[in-house]
Short mmCIF file of the C-alpha atoms (twelve columns), coordinates in Angstrom:
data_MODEL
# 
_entry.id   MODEL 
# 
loop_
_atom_site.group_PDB 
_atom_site.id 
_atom_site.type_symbol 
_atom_site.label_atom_id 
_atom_site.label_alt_id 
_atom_site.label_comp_id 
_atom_site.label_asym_id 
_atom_site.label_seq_id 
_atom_site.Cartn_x 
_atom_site.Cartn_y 
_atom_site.Cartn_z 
_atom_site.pdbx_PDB_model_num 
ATOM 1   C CA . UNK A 1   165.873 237.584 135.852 1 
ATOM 2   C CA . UNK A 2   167.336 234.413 134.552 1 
ATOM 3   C CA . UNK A 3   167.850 236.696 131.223 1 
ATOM 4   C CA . UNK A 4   169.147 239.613 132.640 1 
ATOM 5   C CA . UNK A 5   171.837 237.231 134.194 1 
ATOM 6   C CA . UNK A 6   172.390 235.570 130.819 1 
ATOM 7   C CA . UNK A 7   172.826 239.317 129.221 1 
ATOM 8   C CA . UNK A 8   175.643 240.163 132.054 1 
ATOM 9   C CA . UNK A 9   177.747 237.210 131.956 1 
ATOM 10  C CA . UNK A 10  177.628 237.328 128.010 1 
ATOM 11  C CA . UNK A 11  178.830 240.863 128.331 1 
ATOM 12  C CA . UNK A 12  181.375 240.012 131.004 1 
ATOM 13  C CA . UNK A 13  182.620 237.125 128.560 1 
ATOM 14  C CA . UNK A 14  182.649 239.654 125.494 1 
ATOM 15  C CA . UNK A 15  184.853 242.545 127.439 1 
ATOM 16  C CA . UNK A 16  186.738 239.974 129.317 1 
ATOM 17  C CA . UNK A 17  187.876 238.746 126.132 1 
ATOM 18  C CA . UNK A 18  188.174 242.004 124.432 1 
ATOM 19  C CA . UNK A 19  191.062 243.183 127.243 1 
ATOM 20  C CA . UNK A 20  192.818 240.068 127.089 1 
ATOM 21  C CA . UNK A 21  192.452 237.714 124.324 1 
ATOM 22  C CA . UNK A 22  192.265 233.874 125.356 1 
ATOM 23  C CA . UNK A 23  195.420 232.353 124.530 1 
ATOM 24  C CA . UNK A 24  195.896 229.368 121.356 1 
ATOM 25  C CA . UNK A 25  195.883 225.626 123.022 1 
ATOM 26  C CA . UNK A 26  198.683 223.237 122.149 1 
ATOM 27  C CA . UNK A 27  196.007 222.141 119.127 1 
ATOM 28  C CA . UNK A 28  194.503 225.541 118.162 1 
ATOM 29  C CA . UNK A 29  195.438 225.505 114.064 1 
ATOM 30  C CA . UNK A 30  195.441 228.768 111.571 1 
ATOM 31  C CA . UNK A 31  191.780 228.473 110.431 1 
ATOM 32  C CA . UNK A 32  193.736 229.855 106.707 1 
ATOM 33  C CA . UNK A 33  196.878 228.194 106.643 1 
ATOM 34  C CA . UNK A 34  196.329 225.119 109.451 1 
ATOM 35  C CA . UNK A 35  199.540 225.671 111.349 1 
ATOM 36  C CA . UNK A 36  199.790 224.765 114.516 1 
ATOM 37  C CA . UNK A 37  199.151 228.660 116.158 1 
ATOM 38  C CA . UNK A 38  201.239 227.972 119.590 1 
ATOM 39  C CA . UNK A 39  204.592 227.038 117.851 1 
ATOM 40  C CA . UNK A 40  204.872 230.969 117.267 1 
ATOM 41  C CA . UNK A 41  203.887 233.158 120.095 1 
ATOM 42  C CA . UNK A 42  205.759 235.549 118.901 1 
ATOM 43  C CA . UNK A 43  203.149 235.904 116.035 1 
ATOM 44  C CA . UNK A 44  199.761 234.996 117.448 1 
ATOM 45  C CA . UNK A 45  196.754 237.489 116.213 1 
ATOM 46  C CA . UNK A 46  193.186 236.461 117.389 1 
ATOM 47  C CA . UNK A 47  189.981 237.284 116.698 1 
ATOM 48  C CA . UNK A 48  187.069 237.589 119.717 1 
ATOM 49  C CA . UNK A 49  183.591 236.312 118.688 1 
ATOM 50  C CA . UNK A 50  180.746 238.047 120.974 1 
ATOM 51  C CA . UNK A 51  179.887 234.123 122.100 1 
ATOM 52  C CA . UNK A 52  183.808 234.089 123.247 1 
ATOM 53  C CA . UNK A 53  184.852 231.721 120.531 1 
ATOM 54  C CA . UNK A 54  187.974 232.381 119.090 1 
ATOM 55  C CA . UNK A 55  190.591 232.169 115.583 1 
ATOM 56  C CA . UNK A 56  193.981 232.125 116.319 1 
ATOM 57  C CA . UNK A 57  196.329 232.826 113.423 1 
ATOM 58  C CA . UNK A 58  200.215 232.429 113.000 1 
ATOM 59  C CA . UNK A 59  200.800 235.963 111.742 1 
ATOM 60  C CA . UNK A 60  198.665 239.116 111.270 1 
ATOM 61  C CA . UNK A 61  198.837 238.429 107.180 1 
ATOM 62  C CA . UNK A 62  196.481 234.787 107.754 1 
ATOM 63  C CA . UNK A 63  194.356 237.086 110.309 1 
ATOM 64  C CA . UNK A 64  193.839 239.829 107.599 1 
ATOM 65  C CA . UNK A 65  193.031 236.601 104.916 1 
ATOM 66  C CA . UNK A 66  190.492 235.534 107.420 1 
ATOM 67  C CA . UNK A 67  189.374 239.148 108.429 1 
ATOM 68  C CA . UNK A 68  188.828 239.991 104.456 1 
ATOM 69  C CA . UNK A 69  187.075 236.701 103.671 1 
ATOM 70  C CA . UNK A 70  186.127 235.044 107.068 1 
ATOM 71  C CA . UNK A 71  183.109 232.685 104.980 1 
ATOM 72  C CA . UNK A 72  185.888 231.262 102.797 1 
ATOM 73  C CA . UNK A 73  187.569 229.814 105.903 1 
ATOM 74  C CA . UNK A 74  185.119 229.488 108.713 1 
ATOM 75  C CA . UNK A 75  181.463 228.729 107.466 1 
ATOM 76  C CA . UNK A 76  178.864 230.846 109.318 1 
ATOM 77  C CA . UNK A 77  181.584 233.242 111.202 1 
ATOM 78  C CA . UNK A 78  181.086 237.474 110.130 1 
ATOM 79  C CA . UNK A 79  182.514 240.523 110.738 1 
ATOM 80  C CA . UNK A 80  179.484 241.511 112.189 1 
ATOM 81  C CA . UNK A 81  180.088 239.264 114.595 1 
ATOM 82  C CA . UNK A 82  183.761 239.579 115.843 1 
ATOM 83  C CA . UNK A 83  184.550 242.030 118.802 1 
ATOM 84  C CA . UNK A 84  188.229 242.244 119.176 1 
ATOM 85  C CA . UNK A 85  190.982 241.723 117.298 1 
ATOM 86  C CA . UNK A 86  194.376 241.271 118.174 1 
ATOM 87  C CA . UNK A 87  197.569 241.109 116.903 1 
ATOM 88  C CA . UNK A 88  200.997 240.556 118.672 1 
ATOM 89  C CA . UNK A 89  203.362 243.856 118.806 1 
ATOM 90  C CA . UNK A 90  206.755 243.066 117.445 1 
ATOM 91  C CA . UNK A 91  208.958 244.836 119.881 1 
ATOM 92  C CA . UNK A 92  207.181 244.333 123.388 1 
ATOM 93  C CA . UNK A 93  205.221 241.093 122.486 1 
ATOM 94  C CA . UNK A 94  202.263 242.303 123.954 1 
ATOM 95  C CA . UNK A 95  198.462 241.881 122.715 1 
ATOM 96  C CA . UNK A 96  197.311 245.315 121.201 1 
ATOM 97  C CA . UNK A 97  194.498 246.368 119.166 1 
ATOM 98  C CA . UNK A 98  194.420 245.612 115.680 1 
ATOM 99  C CA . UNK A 99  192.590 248.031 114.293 1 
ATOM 100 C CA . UNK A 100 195.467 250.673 116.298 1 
ATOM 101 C CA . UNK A 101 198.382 248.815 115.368 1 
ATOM 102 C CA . UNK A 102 200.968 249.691 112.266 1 
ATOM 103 C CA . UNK A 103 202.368 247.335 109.965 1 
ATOM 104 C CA . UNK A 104 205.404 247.379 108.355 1 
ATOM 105 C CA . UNK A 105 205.497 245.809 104.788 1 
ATOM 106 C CA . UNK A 106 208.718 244.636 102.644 1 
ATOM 107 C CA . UNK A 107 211.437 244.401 105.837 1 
ATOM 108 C CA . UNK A 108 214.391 241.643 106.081 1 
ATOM 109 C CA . UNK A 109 211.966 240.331 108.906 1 
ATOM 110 C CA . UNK A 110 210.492 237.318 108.188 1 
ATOM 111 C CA . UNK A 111 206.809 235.805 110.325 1 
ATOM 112 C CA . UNK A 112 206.264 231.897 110.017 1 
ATOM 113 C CA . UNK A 113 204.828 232.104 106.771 1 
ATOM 114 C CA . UNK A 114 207.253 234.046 105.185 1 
ATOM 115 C CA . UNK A 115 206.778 237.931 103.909 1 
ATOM 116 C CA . UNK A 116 204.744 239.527 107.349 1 
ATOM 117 C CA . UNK A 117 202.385 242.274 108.081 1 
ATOM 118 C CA . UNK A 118 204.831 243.357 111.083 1 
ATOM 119 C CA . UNK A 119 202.501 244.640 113.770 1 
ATOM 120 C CA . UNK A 120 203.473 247.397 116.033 1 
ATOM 121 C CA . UNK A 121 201.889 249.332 118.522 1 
ATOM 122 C CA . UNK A 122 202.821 252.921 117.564 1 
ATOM 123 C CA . UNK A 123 203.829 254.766 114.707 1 
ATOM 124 C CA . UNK A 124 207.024 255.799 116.212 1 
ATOM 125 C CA . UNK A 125 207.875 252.396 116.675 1 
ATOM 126 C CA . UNK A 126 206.562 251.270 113.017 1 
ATOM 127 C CA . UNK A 127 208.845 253.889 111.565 1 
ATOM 128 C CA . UNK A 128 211.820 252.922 113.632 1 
ATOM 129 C CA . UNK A 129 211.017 249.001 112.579 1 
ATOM 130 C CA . UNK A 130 210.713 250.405 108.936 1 
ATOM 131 C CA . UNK A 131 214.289 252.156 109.427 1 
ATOM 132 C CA . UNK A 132 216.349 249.425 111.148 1 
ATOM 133 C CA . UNK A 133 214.771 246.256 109.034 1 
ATOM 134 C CA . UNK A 134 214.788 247.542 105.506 1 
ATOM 135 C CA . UNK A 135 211.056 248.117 105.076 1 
ATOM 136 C CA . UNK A 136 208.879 249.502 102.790 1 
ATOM 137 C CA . UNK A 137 206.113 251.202 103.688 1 
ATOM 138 C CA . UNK A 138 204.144 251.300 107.079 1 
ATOM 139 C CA . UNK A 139 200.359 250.303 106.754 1 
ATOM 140 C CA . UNK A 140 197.267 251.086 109.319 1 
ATOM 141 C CA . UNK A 141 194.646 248.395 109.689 1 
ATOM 142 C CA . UNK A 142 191.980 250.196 107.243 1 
ATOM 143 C CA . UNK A 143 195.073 250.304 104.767 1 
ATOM 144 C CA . UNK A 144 195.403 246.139 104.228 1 
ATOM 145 C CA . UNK A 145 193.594 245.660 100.991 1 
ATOM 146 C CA . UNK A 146 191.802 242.403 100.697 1 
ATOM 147 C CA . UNK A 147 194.674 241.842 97.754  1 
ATOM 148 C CA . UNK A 148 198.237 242.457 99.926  1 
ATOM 149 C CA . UNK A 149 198.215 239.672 101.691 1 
ATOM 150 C CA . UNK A 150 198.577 237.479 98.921  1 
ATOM 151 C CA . UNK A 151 200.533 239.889 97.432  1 
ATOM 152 C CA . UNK A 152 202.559 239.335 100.496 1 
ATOM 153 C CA . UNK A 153 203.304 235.534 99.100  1 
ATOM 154 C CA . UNK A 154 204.207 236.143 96.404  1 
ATOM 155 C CA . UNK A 155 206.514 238.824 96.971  1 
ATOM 156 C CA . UNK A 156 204.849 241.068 94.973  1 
ATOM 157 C CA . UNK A 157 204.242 243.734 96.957  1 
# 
C-alpha cells in the first residue's frame, strides 16, 4: 500500500509539473550561465525532473546548452531523466512545450544573453516574428544542433 501511495503522488508530482512548470525563486541561477533566472521572466525555460526538481534558465539558448550537454553543467542529471520542458512564448508569455515550440534565429531581438533562440508557440506566429524582427530562419526543437547555440555567441550563425 504504502508503495502504491508513493507511485501516485510521484506521478501526481511528475504531471503536475509537466502542465505547469514550478516557477524560478528570487535565488534560482542559470545552471550554464549563473544568472540570476527571475530578473527575466520574460525568458524563463525550465526543465521538469521526474523527482520534481527543476533548472531554470534565462533564455531557451542556456536551456538547449544544458539540454545538449546536461553532465557538463549538472553532475548526475540525464535526459533520460527530464519530463518536461519548457520554454517561454515570445508573444503571449505563456509556458509551452519545448519540444512544440519554433524558434526564430538571427532577429533584431535580443534575450538576456544576447543573440536568442526566440521561442514561439506556432509556426504562424514564428514566421510573423521572423517577418517583423529581421530574422533568419525559424528552427523546431529537433533542429537546435548541439553547435548553434554557441554559434549563437558568437554571432556566427
Amino acid at each position: 500500500m504504502r508503495l502504491l501511495a508513493s507511485l501516485l503522488l510521484a506521478t501526481w508530482v511528475v504531471l503536475a509539473t509537466a502542465q505547469t512548470p514550478p516557477k524560478p525563486g528570487a535565488k534560482d541561477l542559470c545552471p550554464v550561465c549563473g544568472m540570476l533566472v527571475s530578473k527575466y521572466p520574460n525568458w524563463v525555460a525550465t526543465i521538469v525532473y521526474k523527482d520534481g526538481h527543476a533548472h531554470h534558465f534565462d533564455g531557451a539558448k542556456d536551456m538547449f546548452k544544458f539540454w545538449h550537454e546536461p553532465a557538463k553543467y549538472a553532475a548526475g542529471h540525464r535526459r533520460e531523466d527530464m519530463v518536461a520542458i519548457r520554454v517561454t512564448d515570445f508573444y503571449n508569455l505563456q509556458p509551452v512545450d519545448a519540444r512544440k515550440a519554433f524558434y526564430v534565429i538571427g532577429s533584431d531581438v535580443l534575450g538576456p544573453m544576447g543573440h536568442e533562440l526566440v521561442p514561439l508557440a506556432s509556426r504562424e506566429d514564428a514566421a510573423d516574428f521572423l517577418k517583423d524582427h529581421k530574422g533568419r530562419r525559424i528552427l523546431s526543437f529537433d533542429q537546435v544542433t548541439g553547435d548553434l547555440p554557441s554559434r549563437l555567441d558568437d554571432a556566427r550563425f
